[in-house]
NUKOLGU-344159 format. One record per residue: residue number from 1; residue in three letters; x negated, y, z negated of N, C-alpha, C, O in turn. Coordinates in nm, 2 decimals, padded with zeros to 4 digits. Layout:
BEGIN
[pt NUM; "ALA"; [X; Y; Z]; [X; Y; Z]; [X; Y; Z]; [X; Y; Z]]
...
//
This chain:
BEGIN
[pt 1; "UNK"; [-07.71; 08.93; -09.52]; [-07.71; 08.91; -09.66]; [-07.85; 08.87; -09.71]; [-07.92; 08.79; -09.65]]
[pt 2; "UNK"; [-07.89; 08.93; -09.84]; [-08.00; 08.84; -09.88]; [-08.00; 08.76; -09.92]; [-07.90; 08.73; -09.99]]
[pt 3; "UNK"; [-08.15; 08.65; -09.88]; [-08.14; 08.53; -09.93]; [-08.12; 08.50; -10.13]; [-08.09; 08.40; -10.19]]
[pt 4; "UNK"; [-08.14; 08.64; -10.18]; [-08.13; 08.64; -10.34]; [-07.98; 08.61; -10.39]; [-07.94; 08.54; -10.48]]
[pt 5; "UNK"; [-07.89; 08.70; -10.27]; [-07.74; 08.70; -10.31]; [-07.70; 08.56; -10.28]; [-07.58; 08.55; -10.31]]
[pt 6; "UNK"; [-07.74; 08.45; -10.23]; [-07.70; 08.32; -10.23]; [-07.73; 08.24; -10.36]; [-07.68; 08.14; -10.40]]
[pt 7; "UNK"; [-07.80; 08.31; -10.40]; [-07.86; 08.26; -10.55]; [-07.77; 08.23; -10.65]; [-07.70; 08.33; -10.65]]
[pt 8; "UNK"; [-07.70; 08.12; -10.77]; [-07.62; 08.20; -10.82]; [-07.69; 08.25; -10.93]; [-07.62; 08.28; -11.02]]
[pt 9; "UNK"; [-07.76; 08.25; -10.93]; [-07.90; 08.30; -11.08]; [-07.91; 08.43; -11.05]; [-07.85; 08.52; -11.12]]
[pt 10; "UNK"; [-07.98; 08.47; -10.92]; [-07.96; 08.63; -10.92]; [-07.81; 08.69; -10.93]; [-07.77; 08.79; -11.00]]
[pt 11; "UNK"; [-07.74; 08.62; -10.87]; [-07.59; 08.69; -10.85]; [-07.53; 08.71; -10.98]; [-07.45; 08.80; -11.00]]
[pt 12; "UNK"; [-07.59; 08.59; -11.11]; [-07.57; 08.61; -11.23]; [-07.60; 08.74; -11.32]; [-07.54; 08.81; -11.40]]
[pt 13; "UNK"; [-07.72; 08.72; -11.27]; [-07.85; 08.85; -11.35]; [-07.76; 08.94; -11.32]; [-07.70; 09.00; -11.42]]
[pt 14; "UNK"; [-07.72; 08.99; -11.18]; [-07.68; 09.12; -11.15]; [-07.54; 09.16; -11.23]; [-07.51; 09.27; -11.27]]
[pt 15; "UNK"; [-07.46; 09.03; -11.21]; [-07.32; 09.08; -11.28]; [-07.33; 09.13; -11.44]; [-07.26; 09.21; -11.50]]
[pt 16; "UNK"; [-07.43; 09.07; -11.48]; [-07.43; 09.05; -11.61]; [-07.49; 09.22; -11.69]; [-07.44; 09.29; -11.77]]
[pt 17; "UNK"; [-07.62; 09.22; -11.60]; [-07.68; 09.35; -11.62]; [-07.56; 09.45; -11.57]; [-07.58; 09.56; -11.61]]
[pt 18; "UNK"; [-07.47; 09.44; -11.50]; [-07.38; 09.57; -11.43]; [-07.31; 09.56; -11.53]; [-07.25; 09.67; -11.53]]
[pt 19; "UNK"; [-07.26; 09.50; -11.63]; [-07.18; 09.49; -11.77]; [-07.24; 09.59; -11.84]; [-07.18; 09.63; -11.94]]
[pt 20; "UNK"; [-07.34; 09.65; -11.82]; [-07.43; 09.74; -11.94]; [-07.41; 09.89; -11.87]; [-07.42; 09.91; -11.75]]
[pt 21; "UNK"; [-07.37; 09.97; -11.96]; [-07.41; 10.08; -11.89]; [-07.49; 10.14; -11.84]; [-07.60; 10.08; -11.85]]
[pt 22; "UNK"; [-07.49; 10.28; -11.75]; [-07.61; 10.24; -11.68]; [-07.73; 10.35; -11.79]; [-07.70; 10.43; -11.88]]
[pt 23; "UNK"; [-07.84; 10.29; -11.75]; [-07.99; 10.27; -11.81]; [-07.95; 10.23; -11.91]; [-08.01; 10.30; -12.00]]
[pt 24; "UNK"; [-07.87; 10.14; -11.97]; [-07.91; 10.06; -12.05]; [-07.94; 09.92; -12.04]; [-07.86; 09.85; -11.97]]
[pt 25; "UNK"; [-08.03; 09.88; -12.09]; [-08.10; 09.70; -12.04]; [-08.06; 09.62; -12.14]; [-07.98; 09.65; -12.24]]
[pt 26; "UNK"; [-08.12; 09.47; -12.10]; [-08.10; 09.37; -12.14]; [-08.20; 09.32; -12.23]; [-08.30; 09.38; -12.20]]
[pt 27; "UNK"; [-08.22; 09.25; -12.30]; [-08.35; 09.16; -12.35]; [-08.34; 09.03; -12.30]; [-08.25; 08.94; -12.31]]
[pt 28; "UNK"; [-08.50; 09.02; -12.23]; [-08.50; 08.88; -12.22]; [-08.44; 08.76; -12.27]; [-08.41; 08.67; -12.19]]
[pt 29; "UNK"; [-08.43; 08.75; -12.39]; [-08.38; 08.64; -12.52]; [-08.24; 08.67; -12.48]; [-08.18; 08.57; -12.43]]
[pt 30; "UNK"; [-08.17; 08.77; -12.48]; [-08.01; 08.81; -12.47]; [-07.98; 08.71; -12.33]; [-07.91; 08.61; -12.32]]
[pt 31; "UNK"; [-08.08; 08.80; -12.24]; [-08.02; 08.72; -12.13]; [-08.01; 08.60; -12.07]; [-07.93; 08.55; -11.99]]
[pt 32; "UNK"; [-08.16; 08.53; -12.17]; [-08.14; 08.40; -12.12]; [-08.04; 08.30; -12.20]; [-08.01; 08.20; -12.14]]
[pt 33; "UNK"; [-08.01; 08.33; -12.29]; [-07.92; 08.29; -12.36]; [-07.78; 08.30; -12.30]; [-07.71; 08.20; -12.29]]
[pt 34; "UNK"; [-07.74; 08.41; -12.27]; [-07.60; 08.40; -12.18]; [-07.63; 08.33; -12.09]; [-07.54; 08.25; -12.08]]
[pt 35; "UNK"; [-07.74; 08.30; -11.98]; [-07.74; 08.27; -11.88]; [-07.76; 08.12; -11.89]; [-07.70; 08.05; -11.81]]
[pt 36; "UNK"; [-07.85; 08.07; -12.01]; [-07.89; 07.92; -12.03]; [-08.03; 07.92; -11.96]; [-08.11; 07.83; -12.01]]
[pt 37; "UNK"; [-08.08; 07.98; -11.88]; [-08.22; 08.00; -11.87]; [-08.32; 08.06; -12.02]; [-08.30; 08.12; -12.13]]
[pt 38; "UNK"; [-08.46; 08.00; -11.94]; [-08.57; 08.03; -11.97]; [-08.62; 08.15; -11.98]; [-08.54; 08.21; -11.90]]
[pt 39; "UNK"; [-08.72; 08.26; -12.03]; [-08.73; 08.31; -11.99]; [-08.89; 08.34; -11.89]; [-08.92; 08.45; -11.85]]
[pt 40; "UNK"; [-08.98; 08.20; -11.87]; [-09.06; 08.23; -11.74]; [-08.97; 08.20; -11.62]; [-09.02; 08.22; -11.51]]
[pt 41; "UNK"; [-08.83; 08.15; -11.62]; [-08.72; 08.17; -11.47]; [-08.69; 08.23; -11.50]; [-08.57; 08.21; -11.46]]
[pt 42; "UNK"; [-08.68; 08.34; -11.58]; [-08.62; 08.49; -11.58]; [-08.70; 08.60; -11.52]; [-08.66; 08.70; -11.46]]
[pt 43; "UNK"; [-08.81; 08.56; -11.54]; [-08.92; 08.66; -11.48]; [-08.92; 08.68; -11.40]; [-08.90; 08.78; -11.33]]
[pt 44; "UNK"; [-08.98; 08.50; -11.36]; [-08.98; 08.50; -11.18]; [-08.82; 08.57; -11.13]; [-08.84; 08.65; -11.04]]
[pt 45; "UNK"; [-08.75; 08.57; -11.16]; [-08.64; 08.59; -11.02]; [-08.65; 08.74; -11.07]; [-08.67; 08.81; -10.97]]
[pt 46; "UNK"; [-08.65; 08.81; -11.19]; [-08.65; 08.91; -11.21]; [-08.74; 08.97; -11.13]; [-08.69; 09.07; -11.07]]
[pt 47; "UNK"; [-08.89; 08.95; -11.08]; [-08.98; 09.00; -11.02]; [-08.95; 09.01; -10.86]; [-08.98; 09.10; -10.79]]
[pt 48; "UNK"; [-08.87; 08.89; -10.83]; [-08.83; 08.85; -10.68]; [-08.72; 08.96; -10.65]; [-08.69; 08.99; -10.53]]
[pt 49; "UNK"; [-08.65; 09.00; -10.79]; [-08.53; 09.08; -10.70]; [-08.61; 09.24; -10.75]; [-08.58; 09.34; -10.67]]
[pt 50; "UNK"; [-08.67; 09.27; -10.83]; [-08.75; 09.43; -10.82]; [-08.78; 09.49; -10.70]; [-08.72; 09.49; -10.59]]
[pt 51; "UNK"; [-08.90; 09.56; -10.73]; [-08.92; 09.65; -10.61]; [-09.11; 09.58; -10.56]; [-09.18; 09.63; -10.46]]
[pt 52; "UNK"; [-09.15; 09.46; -10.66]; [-09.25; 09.47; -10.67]; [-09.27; 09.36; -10.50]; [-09.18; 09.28; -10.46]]
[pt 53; "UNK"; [-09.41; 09.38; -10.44]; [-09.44; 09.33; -10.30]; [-09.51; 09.22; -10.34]; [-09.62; 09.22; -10.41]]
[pt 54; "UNK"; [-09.43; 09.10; -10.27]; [-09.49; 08.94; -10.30]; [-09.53; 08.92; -10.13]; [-09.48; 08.96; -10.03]]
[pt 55; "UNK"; [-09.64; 08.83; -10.16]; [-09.65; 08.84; -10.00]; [-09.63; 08.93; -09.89]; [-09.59; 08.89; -09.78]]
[pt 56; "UNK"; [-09.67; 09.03; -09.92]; [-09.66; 09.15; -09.86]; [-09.52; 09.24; -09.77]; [-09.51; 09.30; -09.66]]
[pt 57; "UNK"; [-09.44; 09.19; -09.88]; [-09.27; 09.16; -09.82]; [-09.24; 09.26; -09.97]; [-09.29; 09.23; -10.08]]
[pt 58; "UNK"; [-09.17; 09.36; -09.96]; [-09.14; 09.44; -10.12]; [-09.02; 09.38; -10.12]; [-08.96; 09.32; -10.03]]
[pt 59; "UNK"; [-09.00; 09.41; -10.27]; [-08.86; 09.38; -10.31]; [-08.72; 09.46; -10.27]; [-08.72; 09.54; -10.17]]
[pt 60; "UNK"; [-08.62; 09.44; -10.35]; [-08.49; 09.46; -10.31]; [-08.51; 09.61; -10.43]; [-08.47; 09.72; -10.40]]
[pt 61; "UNK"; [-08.54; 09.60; -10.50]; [-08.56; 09.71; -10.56]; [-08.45; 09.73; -10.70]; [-08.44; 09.82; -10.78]]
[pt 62; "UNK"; [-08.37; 09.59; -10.69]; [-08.25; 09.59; -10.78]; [-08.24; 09.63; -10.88]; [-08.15; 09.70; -10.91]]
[pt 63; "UNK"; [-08.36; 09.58; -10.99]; [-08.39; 09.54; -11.15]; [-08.50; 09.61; -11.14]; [-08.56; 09.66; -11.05]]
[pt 64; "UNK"; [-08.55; 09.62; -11.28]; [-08.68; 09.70; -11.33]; [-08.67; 09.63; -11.45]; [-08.56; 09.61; -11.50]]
[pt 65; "UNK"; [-08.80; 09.59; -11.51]; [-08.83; 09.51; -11.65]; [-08.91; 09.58; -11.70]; [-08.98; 09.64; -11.62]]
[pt 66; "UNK"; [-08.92; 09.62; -11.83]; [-09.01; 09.68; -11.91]; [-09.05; 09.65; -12.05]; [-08.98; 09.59; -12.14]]
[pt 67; "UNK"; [-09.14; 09.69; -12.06]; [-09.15; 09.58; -12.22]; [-09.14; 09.71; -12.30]; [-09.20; 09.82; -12.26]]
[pt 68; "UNK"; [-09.06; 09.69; -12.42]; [-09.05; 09.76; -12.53]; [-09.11; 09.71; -12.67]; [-09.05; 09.63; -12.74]]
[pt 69; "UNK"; [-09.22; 09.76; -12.69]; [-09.29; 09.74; -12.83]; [-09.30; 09.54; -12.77]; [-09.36; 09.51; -12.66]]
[pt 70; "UNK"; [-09.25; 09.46; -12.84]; [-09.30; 09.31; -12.82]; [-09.20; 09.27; -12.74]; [-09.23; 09.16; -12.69]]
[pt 71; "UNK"; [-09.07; 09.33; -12.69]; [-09.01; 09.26; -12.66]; [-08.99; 09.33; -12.47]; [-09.05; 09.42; -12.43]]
[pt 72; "UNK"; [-08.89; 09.25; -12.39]; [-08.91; 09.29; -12.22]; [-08.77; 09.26; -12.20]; [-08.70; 09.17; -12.26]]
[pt 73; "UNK"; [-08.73; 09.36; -12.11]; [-08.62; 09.44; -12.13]; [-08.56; 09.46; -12.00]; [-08.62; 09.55; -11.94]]
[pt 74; "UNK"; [-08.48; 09.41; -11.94]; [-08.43; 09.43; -11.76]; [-08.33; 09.50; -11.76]; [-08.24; 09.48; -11.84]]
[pt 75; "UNK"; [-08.32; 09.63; -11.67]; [-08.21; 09.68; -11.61]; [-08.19; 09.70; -11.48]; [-08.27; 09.66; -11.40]]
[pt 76; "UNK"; [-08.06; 09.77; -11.45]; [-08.04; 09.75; -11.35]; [-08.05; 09.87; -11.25]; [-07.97; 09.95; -11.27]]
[pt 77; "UNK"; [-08.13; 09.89; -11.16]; [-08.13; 10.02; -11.10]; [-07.99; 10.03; -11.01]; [-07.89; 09.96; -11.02]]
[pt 78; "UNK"; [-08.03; 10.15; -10.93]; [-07.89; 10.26; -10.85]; [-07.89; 10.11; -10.75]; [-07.78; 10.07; -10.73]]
[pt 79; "UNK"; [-07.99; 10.05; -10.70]; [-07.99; 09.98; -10.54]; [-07.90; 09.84; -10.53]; [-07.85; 09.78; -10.44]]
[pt 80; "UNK"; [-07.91; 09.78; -10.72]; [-07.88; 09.69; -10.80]; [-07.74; 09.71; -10.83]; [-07.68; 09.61; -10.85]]
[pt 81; "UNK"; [-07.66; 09.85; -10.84]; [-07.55; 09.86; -10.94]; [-07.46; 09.85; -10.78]; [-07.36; 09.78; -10.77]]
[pt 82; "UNK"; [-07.53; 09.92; -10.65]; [-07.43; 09.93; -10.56]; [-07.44; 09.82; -10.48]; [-07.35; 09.83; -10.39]]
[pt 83; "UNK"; [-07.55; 09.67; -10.48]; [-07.52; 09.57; -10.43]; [-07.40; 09.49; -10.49]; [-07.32; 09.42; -10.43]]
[pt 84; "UNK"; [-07.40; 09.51; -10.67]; [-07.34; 09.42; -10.75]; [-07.13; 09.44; -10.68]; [-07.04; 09.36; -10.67]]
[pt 85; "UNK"; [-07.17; 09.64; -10.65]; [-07.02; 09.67; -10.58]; [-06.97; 09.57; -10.47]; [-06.85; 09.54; -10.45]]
[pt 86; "UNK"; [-07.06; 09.52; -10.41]; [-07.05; 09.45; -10.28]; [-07.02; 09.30; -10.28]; [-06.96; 09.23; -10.19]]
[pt 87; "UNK"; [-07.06; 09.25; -10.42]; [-07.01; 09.11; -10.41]; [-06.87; 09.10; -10.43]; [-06.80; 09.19; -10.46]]
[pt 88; "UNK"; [-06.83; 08.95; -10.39]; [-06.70; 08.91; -10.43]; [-06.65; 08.92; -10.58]; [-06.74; 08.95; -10.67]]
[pt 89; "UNK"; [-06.51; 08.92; -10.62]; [-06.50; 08.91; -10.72]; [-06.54; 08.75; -10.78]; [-06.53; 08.63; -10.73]]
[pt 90; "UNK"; [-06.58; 08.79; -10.91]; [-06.65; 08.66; -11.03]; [-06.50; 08.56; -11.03]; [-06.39; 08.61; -11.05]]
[pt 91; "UNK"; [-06.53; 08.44; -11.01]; [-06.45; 08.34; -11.01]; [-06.44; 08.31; -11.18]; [-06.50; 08.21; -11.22]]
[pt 92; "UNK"; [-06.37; 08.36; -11.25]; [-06.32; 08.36; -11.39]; [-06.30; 08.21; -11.45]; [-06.32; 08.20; -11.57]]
[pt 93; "UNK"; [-06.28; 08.10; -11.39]; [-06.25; 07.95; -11.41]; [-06.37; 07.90; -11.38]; [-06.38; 07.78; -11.42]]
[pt 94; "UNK"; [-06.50; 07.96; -11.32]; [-06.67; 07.90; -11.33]; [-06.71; 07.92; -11.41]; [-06.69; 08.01; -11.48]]
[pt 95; "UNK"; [-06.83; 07.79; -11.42]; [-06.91; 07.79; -11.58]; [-06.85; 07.83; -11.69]; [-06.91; 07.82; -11.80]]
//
């Protein structure tokens, strides 16, 4: 398992973005708002679960951010929709 899926921040991002159809994204502001985060801890984890190589270690390839005109925009790629298949079901009485 990845160390991301222990996360419950990533585990959030993902459930949340797999609510959207697919190629359709999120906005930063949207998401941090559902989520109660920021959005420089949106970035980072957003960056940590991409495809982008930190420490010469690539990502999971999950998410993709893009900025539209002023605003930055997360979705969820194919690698992202079929880990989200894999989790447990969302415990409905949390947060």
């Amino acid at each position: 398992m990845s160390a991301l899926l222990e996360d419950s921040l990533s585990v959030a991002i993902l459930r949340m973005l797999a609510q959207e159809p697919a190629g359709a994204g999120v906005s930063l502001p949207r998401l941090g708002k559902r989520l109660g985060q920021g959005a420089s801890v949106l970035m980072r984890r957003l960056t940590l679960m991409g495809d982008a190589a930190i420490g010469g270690v690539r990502g999971p390839g999950w998410v993709r951010v893009e900025q539209h005109d002023d605003r930055w925009v997360a979705h969820l790629e194919a690698p992202g929709r079929a880990q989200v298949q894999t989790l447990p079901p969302a415990d409905e009485n949390a947060g």
